[in-house]
C-alpha positions in Angstrom: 58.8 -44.3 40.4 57.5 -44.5 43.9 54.3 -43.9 44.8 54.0 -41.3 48.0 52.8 -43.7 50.4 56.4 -45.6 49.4 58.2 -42.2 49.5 56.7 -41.5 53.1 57.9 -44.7 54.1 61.2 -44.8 53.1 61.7 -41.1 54.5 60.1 -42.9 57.9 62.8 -45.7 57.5 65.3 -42.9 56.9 64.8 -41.3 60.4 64.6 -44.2 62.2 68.4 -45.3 61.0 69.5 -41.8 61.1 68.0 -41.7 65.0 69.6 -45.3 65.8 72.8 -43.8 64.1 73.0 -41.3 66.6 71.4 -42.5 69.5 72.7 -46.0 69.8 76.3 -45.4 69.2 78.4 -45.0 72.4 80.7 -43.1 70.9 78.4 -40.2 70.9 77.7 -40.7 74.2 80.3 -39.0 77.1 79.9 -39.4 80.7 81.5 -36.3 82.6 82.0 -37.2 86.5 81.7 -34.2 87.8 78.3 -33.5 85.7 77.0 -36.8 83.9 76.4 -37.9 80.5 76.1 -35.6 77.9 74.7 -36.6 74.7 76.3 -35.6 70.8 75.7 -35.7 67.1 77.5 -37.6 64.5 78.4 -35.3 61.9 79.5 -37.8 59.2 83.3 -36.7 59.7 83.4 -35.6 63.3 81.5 -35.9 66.5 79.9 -32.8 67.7 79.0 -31.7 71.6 77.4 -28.0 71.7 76.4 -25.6 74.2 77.8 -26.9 77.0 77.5 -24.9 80.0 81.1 -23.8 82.1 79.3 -21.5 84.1 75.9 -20.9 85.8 73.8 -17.9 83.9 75.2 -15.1 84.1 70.9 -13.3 85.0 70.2 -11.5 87.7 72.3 -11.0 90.9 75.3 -13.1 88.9 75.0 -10.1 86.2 77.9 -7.8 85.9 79.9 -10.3 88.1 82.5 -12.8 87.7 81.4 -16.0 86.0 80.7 -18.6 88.5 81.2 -22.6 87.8 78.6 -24.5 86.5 76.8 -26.0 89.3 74.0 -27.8 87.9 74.3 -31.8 87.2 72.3 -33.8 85.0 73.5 -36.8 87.2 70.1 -38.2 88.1 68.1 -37.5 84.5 66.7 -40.4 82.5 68.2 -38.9 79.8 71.7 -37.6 79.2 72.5 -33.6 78.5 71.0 -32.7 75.0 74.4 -31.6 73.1 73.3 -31.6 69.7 72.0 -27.8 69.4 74.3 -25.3 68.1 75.8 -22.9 70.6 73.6 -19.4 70.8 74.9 -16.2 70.3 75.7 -13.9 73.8 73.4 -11.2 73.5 75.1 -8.4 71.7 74.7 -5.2 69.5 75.6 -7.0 66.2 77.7 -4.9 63.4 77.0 -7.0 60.6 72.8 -7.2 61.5 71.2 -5.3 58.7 68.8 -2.7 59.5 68.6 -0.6 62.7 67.7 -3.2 65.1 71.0 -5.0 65.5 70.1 -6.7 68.9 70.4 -10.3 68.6 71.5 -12.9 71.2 70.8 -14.4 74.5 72.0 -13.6 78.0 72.4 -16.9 78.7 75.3 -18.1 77.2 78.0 -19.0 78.8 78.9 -22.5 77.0 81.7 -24.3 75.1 81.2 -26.4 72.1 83.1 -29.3 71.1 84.0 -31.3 67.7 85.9 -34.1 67.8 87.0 -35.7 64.8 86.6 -39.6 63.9 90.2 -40.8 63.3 90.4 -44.7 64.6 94.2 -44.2 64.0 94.5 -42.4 67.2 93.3 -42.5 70.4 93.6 -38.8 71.8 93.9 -35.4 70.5 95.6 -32.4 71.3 93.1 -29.7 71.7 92.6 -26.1 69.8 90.6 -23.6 72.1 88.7 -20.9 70.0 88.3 -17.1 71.2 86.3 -15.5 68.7 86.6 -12.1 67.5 83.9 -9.3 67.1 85.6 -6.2 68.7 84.7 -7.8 72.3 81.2 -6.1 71.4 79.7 -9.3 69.0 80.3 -12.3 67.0 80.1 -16.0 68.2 81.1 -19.3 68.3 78.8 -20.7 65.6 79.9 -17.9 63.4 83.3 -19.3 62.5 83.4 -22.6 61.1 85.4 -26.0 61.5 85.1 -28.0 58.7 88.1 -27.2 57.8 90.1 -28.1 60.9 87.8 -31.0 61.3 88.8 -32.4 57.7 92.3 -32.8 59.2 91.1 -35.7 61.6 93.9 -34.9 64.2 93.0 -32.2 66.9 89.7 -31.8 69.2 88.4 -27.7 68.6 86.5 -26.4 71.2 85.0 -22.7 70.6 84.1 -21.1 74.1 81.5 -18.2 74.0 81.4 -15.4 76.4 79.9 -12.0 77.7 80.5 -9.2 75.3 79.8 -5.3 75.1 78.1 -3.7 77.7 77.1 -7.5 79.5 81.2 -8.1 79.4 82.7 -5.5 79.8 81.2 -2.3 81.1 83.4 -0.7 84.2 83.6 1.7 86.6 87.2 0.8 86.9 86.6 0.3 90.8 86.3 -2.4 93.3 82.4 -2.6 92.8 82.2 -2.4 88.6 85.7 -3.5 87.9 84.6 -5.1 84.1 86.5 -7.5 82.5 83.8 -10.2 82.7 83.7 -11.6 79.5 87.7 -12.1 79.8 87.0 -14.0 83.1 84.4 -15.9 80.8 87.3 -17.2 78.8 89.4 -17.9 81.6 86.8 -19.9 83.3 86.2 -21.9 79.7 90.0 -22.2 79.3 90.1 -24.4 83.1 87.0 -26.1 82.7 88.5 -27.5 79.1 91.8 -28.6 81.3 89.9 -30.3 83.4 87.0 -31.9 81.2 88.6 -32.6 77.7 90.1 -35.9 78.6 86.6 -37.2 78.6 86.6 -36.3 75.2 89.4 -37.9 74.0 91.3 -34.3 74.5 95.3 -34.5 76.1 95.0 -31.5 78.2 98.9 -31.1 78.5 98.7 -30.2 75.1 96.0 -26.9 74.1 96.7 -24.5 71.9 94.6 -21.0 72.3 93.8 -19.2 69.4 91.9 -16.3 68.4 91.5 -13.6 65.6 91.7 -9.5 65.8 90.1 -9.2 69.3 89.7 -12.9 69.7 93.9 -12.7 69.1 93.9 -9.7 71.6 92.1 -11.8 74.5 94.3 -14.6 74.1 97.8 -11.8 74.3 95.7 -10.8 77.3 95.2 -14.6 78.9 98.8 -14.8 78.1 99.5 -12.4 80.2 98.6 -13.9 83.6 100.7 -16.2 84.7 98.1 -19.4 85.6 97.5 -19.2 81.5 100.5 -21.5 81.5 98.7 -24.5 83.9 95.7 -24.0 80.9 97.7 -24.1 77.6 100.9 -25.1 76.0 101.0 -22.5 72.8 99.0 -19.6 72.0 98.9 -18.1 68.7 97.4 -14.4 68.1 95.9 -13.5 64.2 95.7 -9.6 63.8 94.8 -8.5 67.3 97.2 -7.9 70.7 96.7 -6.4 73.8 98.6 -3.9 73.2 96.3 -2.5 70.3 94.8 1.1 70.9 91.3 -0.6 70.7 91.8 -2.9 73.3 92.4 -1.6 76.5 90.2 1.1 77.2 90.2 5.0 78.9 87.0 6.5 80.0 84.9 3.3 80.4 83.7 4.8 84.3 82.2 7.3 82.4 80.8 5.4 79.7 79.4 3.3 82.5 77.4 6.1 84.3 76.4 7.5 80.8 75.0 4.0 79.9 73.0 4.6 83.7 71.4 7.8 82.7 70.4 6.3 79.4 68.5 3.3 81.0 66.8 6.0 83.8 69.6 4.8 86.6 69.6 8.9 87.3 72.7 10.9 87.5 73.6 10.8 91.7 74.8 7.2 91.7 77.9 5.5 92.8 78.7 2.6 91.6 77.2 -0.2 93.3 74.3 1.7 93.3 74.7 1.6 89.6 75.5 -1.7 89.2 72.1 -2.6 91.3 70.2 -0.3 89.2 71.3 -2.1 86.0 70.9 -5.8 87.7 67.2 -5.0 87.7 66.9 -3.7 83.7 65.7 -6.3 80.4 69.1 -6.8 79.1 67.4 -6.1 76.0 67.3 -2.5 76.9 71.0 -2.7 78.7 72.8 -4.3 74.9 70.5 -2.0 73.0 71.7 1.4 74.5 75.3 0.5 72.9 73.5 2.4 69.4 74.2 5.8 71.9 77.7 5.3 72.1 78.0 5.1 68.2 78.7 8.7 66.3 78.0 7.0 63.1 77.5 3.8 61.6 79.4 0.9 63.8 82.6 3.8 64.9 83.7 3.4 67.5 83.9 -0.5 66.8 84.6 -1.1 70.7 83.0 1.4 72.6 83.0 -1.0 75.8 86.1 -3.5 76.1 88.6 -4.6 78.6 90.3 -2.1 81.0 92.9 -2.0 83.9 90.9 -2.8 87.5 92.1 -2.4 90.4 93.7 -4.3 92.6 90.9 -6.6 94.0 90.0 -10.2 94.6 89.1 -11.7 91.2 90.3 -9.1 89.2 91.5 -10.0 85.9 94.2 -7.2 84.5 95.8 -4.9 87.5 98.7 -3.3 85.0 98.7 -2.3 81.3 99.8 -4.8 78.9 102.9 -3.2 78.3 104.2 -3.1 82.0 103.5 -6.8 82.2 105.7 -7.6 79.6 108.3 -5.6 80.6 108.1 -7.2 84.0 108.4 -10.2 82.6 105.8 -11.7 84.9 103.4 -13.2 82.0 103.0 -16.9 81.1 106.2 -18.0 79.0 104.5 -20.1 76.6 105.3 -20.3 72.9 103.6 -17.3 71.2 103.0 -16.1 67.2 100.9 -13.2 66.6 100.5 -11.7 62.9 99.1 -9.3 61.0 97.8 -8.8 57.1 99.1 -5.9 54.8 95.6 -4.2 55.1 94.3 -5.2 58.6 93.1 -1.8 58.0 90.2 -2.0 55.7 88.3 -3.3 58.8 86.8 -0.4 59.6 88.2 2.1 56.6 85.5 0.5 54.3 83.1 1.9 55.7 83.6 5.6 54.7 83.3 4.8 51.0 80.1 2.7 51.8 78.0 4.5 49.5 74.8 5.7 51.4 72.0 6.4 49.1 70.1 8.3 51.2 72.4 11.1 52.3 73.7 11.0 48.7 77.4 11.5 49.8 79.8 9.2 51.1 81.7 9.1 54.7 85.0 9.2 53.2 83.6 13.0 51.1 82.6 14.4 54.8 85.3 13.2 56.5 87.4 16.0 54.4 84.9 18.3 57.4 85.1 16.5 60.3 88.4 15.2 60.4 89.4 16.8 63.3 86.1 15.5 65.5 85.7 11.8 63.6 89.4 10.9 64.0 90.0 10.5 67.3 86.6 8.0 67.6 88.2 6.0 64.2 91.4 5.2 65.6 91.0 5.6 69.2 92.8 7.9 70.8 89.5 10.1 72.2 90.7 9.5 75.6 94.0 8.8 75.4 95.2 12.1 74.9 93.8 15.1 77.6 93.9 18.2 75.4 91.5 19.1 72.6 94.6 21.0 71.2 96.9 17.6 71.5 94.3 16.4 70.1 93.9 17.9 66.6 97.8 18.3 66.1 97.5 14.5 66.5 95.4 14.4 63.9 97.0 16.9 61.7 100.5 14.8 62.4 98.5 11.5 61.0 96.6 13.2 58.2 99.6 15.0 57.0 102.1 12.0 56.9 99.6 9.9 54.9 97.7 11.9 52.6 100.1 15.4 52.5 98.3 18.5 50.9 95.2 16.2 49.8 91.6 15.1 50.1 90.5 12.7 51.2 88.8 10.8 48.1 88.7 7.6 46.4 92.1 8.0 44.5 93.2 8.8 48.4 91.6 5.6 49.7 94.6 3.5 49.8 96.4 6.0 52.1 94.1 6.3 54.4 93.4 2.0 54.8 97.3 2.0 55.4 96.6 4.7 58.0 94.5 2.5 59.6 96.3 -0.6 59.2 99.3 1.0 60.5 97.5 2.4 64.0 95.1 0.6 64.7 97.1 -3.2 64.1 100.4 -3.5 62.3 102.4 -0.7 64.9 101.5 -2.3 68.1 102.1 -5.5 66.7 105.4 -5.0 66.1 105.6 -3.2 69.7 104.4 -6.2 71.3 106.9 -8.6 69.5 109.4 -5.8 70.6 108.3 -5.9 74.1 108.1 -9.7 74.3 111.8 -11.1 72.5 113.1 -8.8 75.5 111.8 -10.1 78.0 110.0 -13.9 77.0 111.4 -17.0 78.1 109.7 -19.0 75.2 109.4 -18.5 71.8 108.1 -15.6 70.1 107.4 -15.7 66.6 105.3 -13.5 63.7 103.9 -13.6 60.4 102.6 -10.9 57.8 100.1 -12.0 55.1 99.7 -10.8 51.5 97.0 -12.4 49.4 93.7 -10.7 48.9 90.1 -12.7 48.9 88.4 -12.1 46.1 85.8 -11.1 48.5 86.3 -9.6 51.9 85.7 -7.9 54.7 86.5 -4.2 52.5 83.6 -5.3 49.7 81.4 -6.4 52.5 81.4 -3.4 54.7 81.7 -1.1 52.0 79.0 -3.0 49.6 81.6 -2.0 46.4 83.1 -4.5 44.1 85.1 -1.7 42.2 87.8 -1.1 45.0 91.3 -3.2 45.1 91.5 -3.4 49.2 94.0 -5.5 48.8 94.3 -8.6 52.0 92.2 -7.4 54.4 91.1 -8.6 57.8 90.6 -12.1 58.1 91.8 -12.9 54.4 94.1 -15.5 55.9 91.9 -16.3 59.4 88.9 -17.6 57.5 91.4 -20.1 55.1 91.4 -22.1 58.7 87.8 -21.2 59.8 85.0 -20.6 57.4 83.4 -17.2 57.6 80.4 -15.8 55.3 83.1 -12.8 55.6 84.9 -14.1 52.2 84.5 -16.2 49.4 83.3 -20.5 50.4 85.1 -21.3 47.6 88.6 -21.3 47.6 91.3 -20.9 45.1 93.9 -23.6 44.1 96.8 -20.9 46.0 94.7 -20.3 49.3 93.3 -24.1 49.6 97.3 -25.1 49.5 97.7 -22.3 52.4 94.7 -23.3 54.3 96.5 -26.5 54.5 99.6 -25.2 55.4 98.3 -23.0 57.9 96.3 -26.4 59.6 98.7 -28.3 59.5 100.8 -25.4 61.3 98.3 -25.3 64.2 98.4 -29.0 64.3 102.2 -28.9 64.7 102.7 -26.2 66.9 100.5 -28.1 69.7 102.2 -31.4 69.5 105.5 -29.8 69.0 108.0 -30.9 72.2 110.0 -27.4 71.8 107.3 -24.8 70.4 109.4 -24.5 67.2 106.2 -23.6 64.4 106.5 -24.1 60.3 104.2 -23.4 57.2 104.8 -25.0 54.3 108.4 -25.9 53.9 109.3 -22.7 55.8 110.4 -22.9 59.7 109.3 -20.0 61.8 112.7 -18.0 63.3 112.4 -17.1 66.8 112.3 -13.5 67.5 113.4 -13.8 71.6 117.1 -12.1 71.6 117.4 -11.5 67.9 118.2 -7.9 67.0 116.2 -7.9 64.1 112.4 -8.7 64.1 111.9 -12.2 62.4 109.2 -12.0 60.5 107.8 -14.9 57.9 105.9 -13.2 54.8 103.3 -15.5 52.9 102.2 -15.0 49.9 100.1 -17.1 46.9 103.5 -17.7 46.0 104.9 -19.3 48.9 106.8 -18.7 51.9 110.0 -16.9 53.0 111.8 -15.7 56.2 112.4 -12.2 56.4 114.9 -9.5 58.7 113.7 -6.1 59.3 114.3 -3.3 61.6 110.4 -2.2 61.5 107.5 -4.1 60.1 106.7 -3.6 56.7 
């Protein structure tokens, strides 16, 4: 045995080859021309280069306006940029912080982060560009992970961070607080990856953009301007489009001026004046207000997110969604969007969450307050302008999914399908709908049936004793790790998580956007009567024709 002066020694012998390992090897160091040398860590398997800034901070006078370009060089340092630290979360109002306090973040945070893997077969990559979900309120780049994808040893990821909930995307839907900013975040990220990744070893003629539930949704909304096209090749969109009820927003102006009075802005304000009053408050105070927008628990799960601005310099969306497609005046890149059979139980589980302290379940008083919880659950608040619209709404939904009974837990099921159904798998189909009329480029989808043995529905509800059934993310988090679900993997889902690599893999390379799993080929849904829709299961894969989703 050794003694500990012999221990200490070897551990001292230890560091210095690790530090010569990754300090001496010029394959971890990159020189950007524009910036200088930026400095990464050898991860055994892959090359890593974090927190890279795309755009100067967005404090002070730069808050609540569109992100600028980084500015700053590192030219004339002894020592190259320090890319070895994990990229930071954006400040944020986190759903999945326990306790009360669910601020966590920082302001400054506008950076990409980059993993390269080490394959001396090839010289370049194609490159996969990460928008991470969270309900454009939280989550982050570090929270997904890439071992995974980096195991395959053929594409460059890079995961972009960006402004989220009240920092991203609060709005007075005018000229002088038009929101969007975290989408012009990504934007920014997606044109600094064009023109930076070939220093990485990256092909920037080929980038694929990808992105799950909101993360999916921003990239169907980067689709549809048409420059997307000079900053990606493909685009693929996992349970989340624009088009979703969640997404685009009514009644963020007066969100904006209630989030004022909260933070002592007053009530007579316009909105530069509002904006100015807000530039000058602890951001702390600004992200932490988002707990008065909430009429229970985390609902609704997007009380601030993108909207429809005017028509201005810089401004990001000028139309709905919907009359974008139809004009056809979108970026025709190759497109698949999906959904899973219970998309839903994001955020159903949390009304049989059982609370303890109350000593009755959400799901037991929803039965009496229906009529004023609905519209905030699957958000139609202020879509609709009558109260009395309103509740025959939500006497039309209740009705066709539950009939003549209560809602319980032998009703459960019904209502996660309600849920599914309006809040994901409808305007899914809609958008596919929308886009094999008008898309120039192929448009293709998938549904996904094969539940986790823990999800998303155990986590939120804290039950093991439901059947949820595949939930949200049960077929995301095969390609990127998430404490979401289970590490370890089944013999069935490591064969999909393959499969669905090797998919992404394809689709960026591939000279004609066609797309396969498996054995199965992806049928394009432009000009097809039907909607072409591939289902996989544990079992395999197989092209299906429908008239509506299932």
């Amino acid at each position: 045995m050794c003694n500990n002066y012999s221990r200490s020694l070897i551990g001292v012998l230890l560091v210095c080859l690790w530090h010569q390992a990754t300090t001496s090897d010029d394959s971890i160091i990159v020189d950007l021309p524009e910036y200088g040398k930026v400095q990464g860590r050898d991860n055994g398997f892959y090359l890593s280069f974090e927190s890279i800034p795309y755009a100067e901070p967005p404090v002070g006078n730069l808050r609540f306006e569109p992100p600028q370009p980084f500015g700053g060089q590192w030219k004339d340092r002894a020592e190259p940029f320090d890319a070895t630290q994990p990229p930071n979360l954006c400040m944020q109002w986190n759903q999945f912080t326990a306790g009360d306090d669910k601020l966590v973040g920082d302001e400054d945070c506008l950076k990409v982060s980059i993993y390269k893997p080490k394959n001396a077969s090839r010289n370049t990559f194609p490159v996969v560009a990460h928008i991470h979900g969270g309900a454009f309120m939280f989550g982050g780049a570090d929270q997904n992970g890439h071992d995974h994808v980096m195991r395959s040893g053929q594409v460059i990821l890079v995961k972009i961070s960006y402004r989220l909930g009240p920092l991203g995307f609060i709005s007075a839907e005018d000229k002088d607080l038009s929101g969007n900013y975290g989408l012009k975040d990504q934007h920014l990220a997606l044109k600094w990856i064009k023109q930076n990744i070939v220093h990485f070893g990256g092909e920037p003629e080929n980038v694929l953009v990808l992105g799950h539930s909101a993360g999916g949704a921003a990239v169907h909304l980067q689709m549809l301007r048409e420059d997307f096209q000079q900053v990606a090749k493909v685009a693929m969109s996992f349970s989340g489009t624009a088009l979703d009820p969640w997404v685009i927003l009514k009644g963020s102006r007066g969100r904006a001026f209630e989030l004022g009075r909260y933070l002592g802005c007053g009530t007579s304000l316009t909105s530069l004046n509002l904006k100015e009053c807000l530039k000058t408050k602890d951001a702390q105070q600004i992200v932490s207000a988002v707990r008065h927008f909430l009429i229970f628990n985390y609902v609704p799960f997007t009380p601030f997110g993108p909207v429809v601005e005017p028509d201005i310099d810089g401004a990001f969306l000028t139309e709905s969604p919907t009359e974008i497609i139809k004009s056809g005046k979108y970026a025709h890149v190759p497109w698949m969007v999906s959904y899973v059979t219970e998309d839903g139980g994001y955020n159903a589980a949390l009304l049989i969450e059982k609370r303890p302290p109350f000593g009755r379940q959400l799901l037991d008083e929803l039965n009496d307050r229906w009529f004023d919880w609905a519209p905030y659950l699957l958000f139609y608040r202020d879509t609709i302008e009558t109260i009395e619209h309103m509740d025959q709404y939500s006497w039309t939904l209740r009705d066709k999914y539950l009939g003549n009974q209560k809602f319980s837990l032998d009703t459960y099921l019904p209502l996660q399908q309600m849920f599914t159904d309006v809040l994901f798998k409808n305007q899914t189909q809609t958008a596919v709908d929308l886009h094999r009329k008008s898309s120039q480029s192929p448009v293709y989808a998938y549904v996904y049936d094969n539940p986790a043995e823990k999800g998303i529905g155990q986590i939120l509800s804290q039950r093991s004793d439901i059947h949820f059934g595949t939930v949200h993310g049960d077929d995301y988090f095969l390609i990127f790790e998430n404490v979401a679900r289970e590490a370890q993997l089944r013999s069935d889902e490591k064969t999909i998580s393959q499969n669905f690599i090797n998919m992404l893999i394809d689709f960026v390379q591939s000279p004609n956007g066609s797309l396969s799993f498996g054995d199965c080929h992806f049928q394009n849904n432009v000009g097809s009567d039907k909607f072409q829709l591939l289902s996989i299961n544990r079992n395999g894969c197989l092209n299906e024709q429908y008239d509506e989703f299932p």
